[in-house]
RODRENDREN-815105 format. One record per residue (C-alpha): y, z, x. Coordinates in steps of 0.1 Angstrom, whole numbers, plus 5000, padded with zeros to 4 digits. Last residue first. Example, Ala and Ser with C-alpha at 12.3 -4.5 7.8 and 13.67 -1.06 7.14 Angstrom:
2
498950715137 495550785123 
//
This chain:
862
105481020662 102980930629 103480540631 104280480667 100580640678 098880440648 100480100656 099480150693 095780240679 095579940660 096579700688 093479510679 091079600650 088579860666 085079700662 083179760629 081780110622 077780100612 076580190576 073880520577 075080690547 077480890570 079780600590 077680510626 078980490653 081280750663 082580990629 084080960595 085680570610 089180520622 088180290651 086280320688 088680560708 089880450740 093280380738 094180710723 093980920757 097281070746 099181340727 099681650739 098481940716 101082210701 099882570705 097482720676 097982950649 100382710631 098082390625 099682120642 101881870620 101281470611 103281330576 102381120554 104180980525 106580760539 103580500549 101680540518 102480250505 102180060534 098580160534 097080190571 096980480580 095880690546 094280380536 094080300498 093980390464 096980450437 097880610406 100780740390 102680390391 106780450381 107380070401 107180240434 105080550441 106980890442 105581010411 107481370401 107681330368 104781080362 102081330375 100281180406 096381060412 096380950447 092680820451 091880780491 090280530507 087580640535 088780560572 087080190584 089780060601 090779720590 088279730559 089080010550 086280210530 084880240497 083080570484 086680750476 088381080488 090181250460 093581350458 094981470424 098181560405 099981460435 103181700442 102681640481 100981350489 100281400526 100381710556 098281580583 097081850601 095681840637 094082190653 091482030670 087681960662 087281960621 090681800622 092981870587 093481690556 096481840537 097781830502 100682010485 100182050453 096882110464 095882260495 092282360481 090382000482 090982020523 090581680533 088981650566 090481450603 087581380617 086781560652 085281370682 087881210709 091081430698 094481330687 094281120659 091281240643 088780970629 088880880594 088381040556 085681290555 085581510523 082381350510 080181290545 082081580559 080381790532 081781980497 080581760476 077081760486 075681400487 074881330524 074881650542 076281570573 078781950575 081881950595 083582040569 081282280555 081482450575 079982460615 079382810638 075582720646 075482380655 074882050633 073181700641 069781860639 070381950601 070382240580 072682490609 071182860608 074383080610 077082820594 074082720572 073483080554 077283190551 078082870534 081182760545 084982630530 087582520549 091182620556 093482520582 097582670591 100482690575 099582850544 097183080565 093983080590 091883030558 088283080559 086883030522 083183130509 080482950496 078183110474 074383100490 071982880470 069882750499 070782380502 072682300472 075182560487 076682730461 080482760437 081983070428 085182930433 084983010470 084983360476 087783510499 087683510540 090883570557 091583420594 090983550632 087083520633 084683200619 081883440597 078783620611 075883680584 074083990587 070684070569 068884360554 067784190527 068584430502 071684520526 072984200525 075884160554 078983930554 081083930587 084384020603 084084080639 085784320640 086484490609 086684300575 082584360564 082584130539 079084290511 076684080501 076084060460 072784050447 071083680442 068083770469 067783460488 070883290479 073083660487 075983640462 079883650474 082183950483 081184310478 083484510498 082784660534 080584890550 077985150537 074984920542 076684810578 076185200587 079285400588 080685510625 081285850647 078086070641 075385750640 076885640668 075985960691 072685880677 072585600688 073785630725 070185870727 068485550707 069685360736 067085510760 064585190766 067485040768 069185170794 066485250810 065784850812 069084810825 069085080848 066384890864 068384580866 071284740876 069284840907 067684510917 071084340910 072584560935 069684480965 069484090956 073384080959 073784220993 070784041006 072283730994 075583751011 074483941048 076484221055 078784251085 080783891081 084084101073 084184001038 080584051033 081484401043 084084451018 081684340991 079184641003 081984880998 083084720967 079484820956 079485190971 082885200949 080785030918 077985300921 080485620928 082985550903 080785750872 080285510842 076885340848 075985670868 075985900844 072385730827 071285810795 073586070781 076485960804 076385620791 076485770753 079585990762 081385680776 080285440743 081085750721 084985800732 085685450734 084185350699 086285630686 089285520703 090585620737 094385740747 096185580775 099385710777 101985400783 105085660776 104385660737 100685520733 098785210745 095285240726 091885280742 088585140742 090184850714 088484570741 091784440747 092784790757 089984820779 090684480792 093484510803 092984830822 090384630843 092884310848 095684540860 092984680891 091984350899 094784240926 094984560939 091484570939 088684710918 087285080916 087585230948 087985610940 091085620950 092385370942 090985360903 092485710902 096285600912 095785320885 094985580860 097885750868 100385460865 098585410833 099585740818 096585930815 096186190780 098286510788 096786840802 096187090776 099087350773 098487750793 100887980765 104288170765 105488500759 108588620779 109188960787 113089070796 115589200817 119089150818 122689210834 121189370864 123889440887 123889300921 123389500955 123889350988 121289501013 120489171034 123588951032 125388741003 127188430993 126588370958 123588070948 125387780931 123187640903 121187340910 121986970911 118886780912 118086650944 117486250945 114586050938 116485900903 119285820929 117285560944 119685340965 121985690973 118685920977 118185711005 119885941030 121486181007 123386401037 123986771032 122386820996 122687180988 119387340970 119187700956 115987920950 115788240937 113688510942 112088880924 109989150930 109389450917 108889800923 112389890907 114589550908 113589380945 115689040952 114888760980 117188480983 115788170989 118287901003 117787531006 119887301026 119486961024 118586651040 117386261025 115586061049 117485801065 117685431052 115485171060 112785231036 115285271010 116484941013 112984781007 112385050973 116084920960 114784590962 111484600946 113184800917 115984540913 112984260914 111084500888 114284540864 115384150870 112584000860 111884250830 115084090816 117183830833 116083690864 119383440874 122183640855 120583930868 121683790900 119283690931 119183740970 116483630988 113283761005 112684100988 109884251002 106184350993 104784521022 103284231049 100284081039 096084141048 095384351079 095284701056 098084841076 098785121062 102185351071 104185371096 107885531083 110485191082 112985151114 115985331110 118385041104 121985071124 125685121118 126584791112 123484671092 123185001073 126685021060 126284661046 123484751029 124885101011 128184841007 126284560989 124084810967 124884740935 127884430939 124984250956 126884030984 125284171015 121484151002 119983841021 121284041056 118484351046 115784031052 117783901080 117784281093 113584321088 112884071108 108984141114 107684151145 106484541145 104384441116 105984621083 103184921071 102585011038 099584721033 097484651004 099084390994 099584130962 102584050957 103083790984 107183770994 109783850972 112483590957 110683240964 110383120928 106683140935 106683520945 109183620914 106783470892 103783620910 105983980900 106283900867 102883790858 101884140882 104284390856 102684210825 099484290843 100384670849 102184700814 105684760817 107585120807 110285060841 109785380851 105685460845 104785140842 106684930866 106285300894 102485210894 102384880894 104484870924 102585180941 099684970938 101084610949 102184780983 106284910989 107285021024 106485421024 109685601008 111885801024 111286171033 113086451017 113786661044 114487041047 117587281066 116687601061 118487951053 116688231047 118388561028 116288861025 115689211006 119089180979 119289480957 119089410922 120889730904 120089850865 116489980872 114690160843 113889820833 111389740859 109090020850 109089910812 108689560821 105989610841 104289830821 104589550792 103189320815 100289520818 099689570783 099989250771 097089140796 097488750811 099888780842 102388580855 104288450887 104288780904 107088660925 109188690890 111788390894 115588530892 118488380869 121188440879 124688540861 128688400855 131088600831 132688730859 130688620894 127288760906 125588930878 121588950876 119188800852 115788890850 112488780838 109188890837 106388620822 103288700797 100388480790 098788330764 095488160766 094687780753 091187630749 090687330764 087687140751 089686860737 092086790764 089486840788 087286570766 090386300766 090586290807 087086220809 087485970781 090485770802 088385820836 085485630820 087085380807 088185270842 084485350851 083585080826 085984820833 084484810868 080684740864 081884580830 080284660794 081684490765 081084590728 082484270716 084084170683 085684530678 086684720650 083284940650 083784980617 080384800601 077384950621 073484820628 073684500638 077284510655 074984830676 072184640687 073784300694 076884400712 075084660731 072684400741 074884100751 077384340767 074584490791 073284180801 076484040806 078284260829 075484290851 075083910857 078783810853 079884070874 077184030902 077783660903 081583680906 081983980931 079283790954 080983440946 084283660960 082883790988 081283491001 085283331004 085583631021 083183521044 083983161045 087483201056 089682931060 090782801094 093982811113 097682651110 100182791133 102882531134 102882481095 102382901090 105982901112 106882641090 106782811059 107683171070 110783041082 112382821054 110983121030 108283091005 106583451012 103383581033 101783311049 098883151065 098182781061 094782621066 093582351082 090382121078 089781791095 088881841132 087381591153 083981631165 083081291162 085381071146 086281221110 084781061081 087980971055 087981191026 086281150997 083281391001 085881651014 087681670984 085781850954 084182080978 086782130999 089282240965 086382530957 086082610999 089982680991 089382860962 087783130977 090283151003 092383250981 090783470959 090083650992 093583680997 096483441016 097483200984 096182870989 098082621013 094882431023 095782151051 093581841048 093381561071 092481181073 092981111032 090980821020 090780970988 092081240980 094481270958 091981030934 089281330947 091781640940 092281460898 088781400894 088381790902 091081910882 090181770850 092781970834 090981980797 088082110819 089782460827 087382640853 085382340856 081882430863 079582630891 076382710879 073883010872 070083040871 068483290844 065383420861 067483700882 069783940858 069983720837 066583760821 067584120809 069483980787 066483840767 067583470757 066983260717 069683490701 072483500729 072283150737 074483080772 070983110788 070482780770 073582580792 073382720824 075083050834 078583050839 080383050875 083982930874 085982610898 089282540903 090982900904 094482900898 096182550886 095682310916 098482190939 099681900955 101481790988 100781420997 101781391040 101981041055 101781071094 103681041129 101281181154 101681501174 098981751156 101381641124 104381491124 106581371089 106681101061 107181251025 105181280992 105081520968 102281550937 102581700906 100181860887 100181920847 099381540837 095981530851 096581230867 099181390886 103181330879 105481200903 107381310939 109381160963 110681350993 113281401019 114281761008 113481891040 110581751041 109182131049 110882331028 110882080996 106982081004 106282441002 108682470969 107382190954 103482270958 104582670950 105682520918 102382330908 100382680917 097982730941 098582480973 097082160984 098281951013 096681591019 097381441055 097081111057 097180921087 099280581095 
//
């Protein structure tokens, strides 16, 4: 019997997909890789009875990253990567070997059917799963064909397997598209960060920001948030003067008339007017009209106009609003989210979707209504060829979705019902009034049949005042007539459903893309998230966009990276040719590159105005070993010590505080040490700011403490501190940390293991001699008689931390608290308990792995 292996996108689509079509009829067990699962079931395929194995990867399988020395910001030119620097594909997420695990999947598999969500993403990661698989799976005969894949729109019984009985091919050009997007971002995007970052980090201490990013997308989405900012801040306001009057119509009851003259802007003038218009004390009516207008319903409901309406009704984020609305999609309760379409495909059953929604106590009777008396079919909109409008597909309870589920899937549904509901009509009535030599109207609306107003009542007509029944020549008392000052206001900062309609337009990213970008500015401190998701930019923002439009407009302007997508669309419809698309762009960013920095001292300046130099930054911390004078800790993003006799910067480990070290010094180059503490919970080591920037030995990298540190006889080393191998991870030591006392610690140089021991001990010292079952470092327990806990009243004690008896009870294994739990496994193949692989520091060779020691170790700290 065949084999036919099925991969889709996400572990829970792979259930869903295969639970539809076995029926239920199937077994299923954990993947190698221990987050993929993998379904199995007999069935027919291509008219043969054959084995199917349903699995799934975890998003994209494979990224692009440059090689590993071009990775090296100090020892690389950025402008080399925008063509010498070469570039490889590797494991998106490593730790899920994903790779390994598609080619034990499938091997000897006869067929392959890709069920990969239906964009260019998509298809992009199917030729990522056929390159891991394809060299494993069975040869086919001849010209036979091997590779299928799935199209669908939503993870319904029918959508399912009609995409099983109409399997096609992937895409390789849109697949194309995608690497193109990739390559060009990564180059482009790069170069420019690395520099920027570089020049101005090295020259400015409040910048607040660990990376001054530059991204052929996220930088025109900046853009449009700082050109909105600088009309606020150049516009200069002018008053102006409005008429208005007020007539009678019932008792005690008036009307308030609109001036047709709108407003003018000379005091004088409207002050005439007023004068002229007040020596009149009747309105007499010039004209009544009467028409009957349409509200139109809604276009069907595309991932833009979604985002747009989650932030700026519902108050969520655009990619908070997409997370939620791909979780809907693989739970089976909308179809794809990601669209560019408005238009439903004339074969679409709309009245079994409507039928899904009978039983809603919200809108049951509005649907139920609809079905009996008849759907208006949906206004035509755009059909961008990719996925049907985003559509409810089953019914769910707020009970079921809870929270911001339940607000965008109620939203979603709403929106679907509305487009098959009539438009909304009223009646709207001017009445034309003249008082003196001016003129005056007022407006009145009367609903006659709320259509769709009645799912989305927010859309519906405001309730107005009652205009009096009247005919050409009536004549109304003036009650009131009087000048109102008022003045022109500013426009408002962007709201994010605005921004989003100006990336759109102007072609910057994709619907899928376009939450990413604004992301990322905000990530990026560009701009802060204020009241009613306004967008309003920082400092650095503000000057970074002013500074690209002082050397070159185009690296912010739209027009470049829209001509761009433009280009990328064309790839995807196999009219442009892949490499000469990405030659031609990089060739232009790379000479605005080189302008760009030929001309950054024009940016400069503008920094110069807006931030403090890194001399003028920061408080004096620990002493400079070159120069003895105190360098200053620079707290802001990225936090980092700076001499400014020497003119040198010093970067620190991020996302922890930094305090000296007990005044103590490197015995290498004299530097004080200083303390990186991620809390009481959490690790803490000591580094010297020299060595973690310009590692002593060849064995180090730049970024190690102390604790992780071969010097042999400084106290403060791994070689001193270290007390055995890790028991989680394959190359960290687990490290005493002399600072945690009362209650001691030793933590993982690699992972974020803690072992919490000896709490109340006097002292805790890490000794010369070694286990001789495991070859950890003893430890000297020094404890004050009050509070011993060793038996027979003893204070002092040496031995193993594993293996010790004695010590059993007094260990204890936690995860440091700024990091997520680790899974444990993989412990059968480590060598011993030794300070490291090999070899012990001091040159003495680890002895073999006692037997069964590991098991003992795993049941002893779980």
């Amino acid at each position: 019997m065949k084999t036919v292996l099925m991969v889709a996108e996400k572990p829970s689509l792979a259930q869903s997909i295969a639970k539809i079509l076995s029926r239920g009829n199937m077994s299923s067990h954990k993947g190698l890789n221990g987050a993929c699962s993998v379904h199995e079931y007999t069935g027919s395929f291509i008219g043969q009875s054959v084995h199917f194995k349903m699995t799934s990867v975890c998003g994209h399988v494979m990224t692009l990253d440059f090689i590993g020395k071009y990775n090296n910001w100090d020892k690389v030119d950025p402008a080399e990567l925008f063509s010498k620097a070469p570039t490889e594909k590797k494991e998106a997420n490593p730790k899920l070997t994903m790779v390994k695990f598609l080619q034990v999947e499938g091997r000897g598999c006869d067929y392959i059917v890709l069920w990969l969500d239906c964009d260019k993403e998509g298809e992009n990661i199917c030729f990522e799963v056929l390159d891991a698989v394809l060299p494993v799976m069975n040869k086919p005969r001849g010209t036979e064909k091997t590779v299928y894949r799935a199209k669908f729109s939503s993870i319904t019984d029918t959508d399912i397997c009609n995409a099983m009985n109409c399997l096609g091919e992937p895409n390789r050009n849109e697949a194309l598209s995608v690497d193109a997007r990739q390559e060009l971002d990564l180059r482009i995007g790069c170069a420019f960060t690395r520099f920027q970052t570089k020049y101005f980090q090295g020259k400015y201490g409040n910048l607040d920001s660990s990376l001054i990013s530059f991204g052929p997308c996220q930088t025109p989405t900046l853009g449009f948030c700082v050109e909105r900012h600088d009309k606020i801040q150049s516009f200069k306001p002018e008053t102006y003067w409005v008429l208005q009057a007020k007539v009678n119509h019932e008792k005690e009851s008036s009307l308030t008339l609109e001036w047709d003259r709108v407003r003018v802007f000379d005091r004088e003038i409207a002050q005439m007017f007023l004068n002229i218009t007040k020596m009149a004390r009747e309105a007499k009516v010039e004209s009544v009209s009467k028409k009957e207008k349409a509200k139109q319903r809604p276009l069907a409901l595309n991932t833009v106009e979604m985002l747009r309406v989650a932030s700026a009704a519902l108050g969520m984020g655009p990619q908070h609003a997409m997370q939620i609305a791909e979780r809907l999609y693989t739970q089976g309760y909308i179809s794809y989210p990601r669209t560019e379409t408005t238009h439903y495909p004339e074969n679409f059953d709309l009245k079994e979707s409507l039928r899904q929604q009978t039983n809603n106590p919200y809108w049951a009777e509005t649907v139920k209504a609809l079905l009996s008396e008849g759907v208006n079919r949906p206004r035509k909109g755009h059909d961008a060829g990719d996925h049907p409008p985003i559509t409810p597909m089953r019914a769910a309870t707020e009970a079921e979705l809870g929270g911001d589920g339940w607000r965008l899937y109620e939203y979603i549904t709403r929106h679907f019902i509305a487009t098959l509901c009539a438009d909304c009509k009223y009646l709207q009535t001017t009445i034309s009034f003249i008082i003196g030599p001016e003129h005056f109207t007022c407006v009145g609306k009367m609903v006659i049949s709320p259509g769709f107003t009645e799912i989305m009542p927010w859309q519906s007509i405001p309730l107005e005042e009652s205009l009096p029944d009247c005919e050409k020549g009536d004549v109304f008392p003036v009650s009131e007539v009087k000048l109102l000052e008022k003045q022109t206001h500013p426009p408002d900062y962007l709201t994010e459903a605005e921004l989003i309609t100006l990336m759109e337009k102007h072609g910057i990213g994709t619907d899928a893309s376009i939450p990413v970008h604004i992301n990322n500015i905000c990530q990026r401190n560009y701009v802060t998230v204020e009241s009613g998701r306004r967008l309003k930019p920082t400092n650095l923002g503000i000057v970074l966009v002013h500074g690209y439009y002082k050397i070159d407009a185009e690296l912010v302007l739209p027009t470049i990276r829209s001509a761009v997508e433009k280009q990328l669309n064309l790839i995807a419809q196999g009219k442009a040719n892949y490499q000469q698309v990405l030659e031609h762009t990089l060739d232009i960013f790379k000479r605005k590159f080189h302008y760009f920095v030929d001309s950054i001292a024009g940016m400069d300046e503008l920094m110069e105005v807006s931030f403090s130099p890194l001399a003028a930054t920061g408080k004096p911390l620990s002493r400079c070993g070159k120069c003895h004078r105190f360098m200053k800790y620079i707290q802001a993003k990225p936090s980092r010590l700076h001499c400014s006799h020497c003119d040198e910067t010093y970067s620190l480990p991020q996302n922890g505080t930094i305090k000296l070290y007990k005044e103590l010094r490197c015995p290498l180059d004299d530097f004080e040490l200083v303390l990186w503490s991620s809390g009481s919970r959490g690790k803490s080591y000591p580094l010297c700011p020299y060595c973690y920037n310009h590692p002593p030995f060849r064995d180090m990298k730049k970024g190690m403490g102390c604790n992780e540190c071969t010097h042999p006889t400084c106290q403060h080393s791994l070689s001193m501190l270290g007390i055995g191998q890790c028991v989680e991870c394959e190359n960290g030591v687990l490290v005493l940390d002399p600072t945690s006392g009362p209650k001691w610690k030793m933590a993982c140089n690699k992972c974020n293991v803690i072992v919490h021991f000896f709490e109340n001990a006097h002292k805790v010292r890490v000794s010369p001699e070694t286990c001789e079952s495991c070859d950890a470092a003893l430890v000297d327990v020094d404890f004050n008689k009050a509070k011993s806990p060793l038996p027979g009243d003893e204070t002092q004690h040496s031995g193993c931390v594993f293996c010790d008896p004695v010590f059993q009870d007094l260990v204890e294994l936690k995860h440091a608290a700024t990091r997520h739990p680790m899974h444990r496994g993989g412990q059968g193949k480590r060598q011993g308990r030794g300070r490291g692989k090999g070899r012990r520091p001091g040159g003495r060779p680890n002895p073999k792995r006692p037997k069964d020691k590991m098991a003992a170790l795993a049941a002893y700290f779980v």
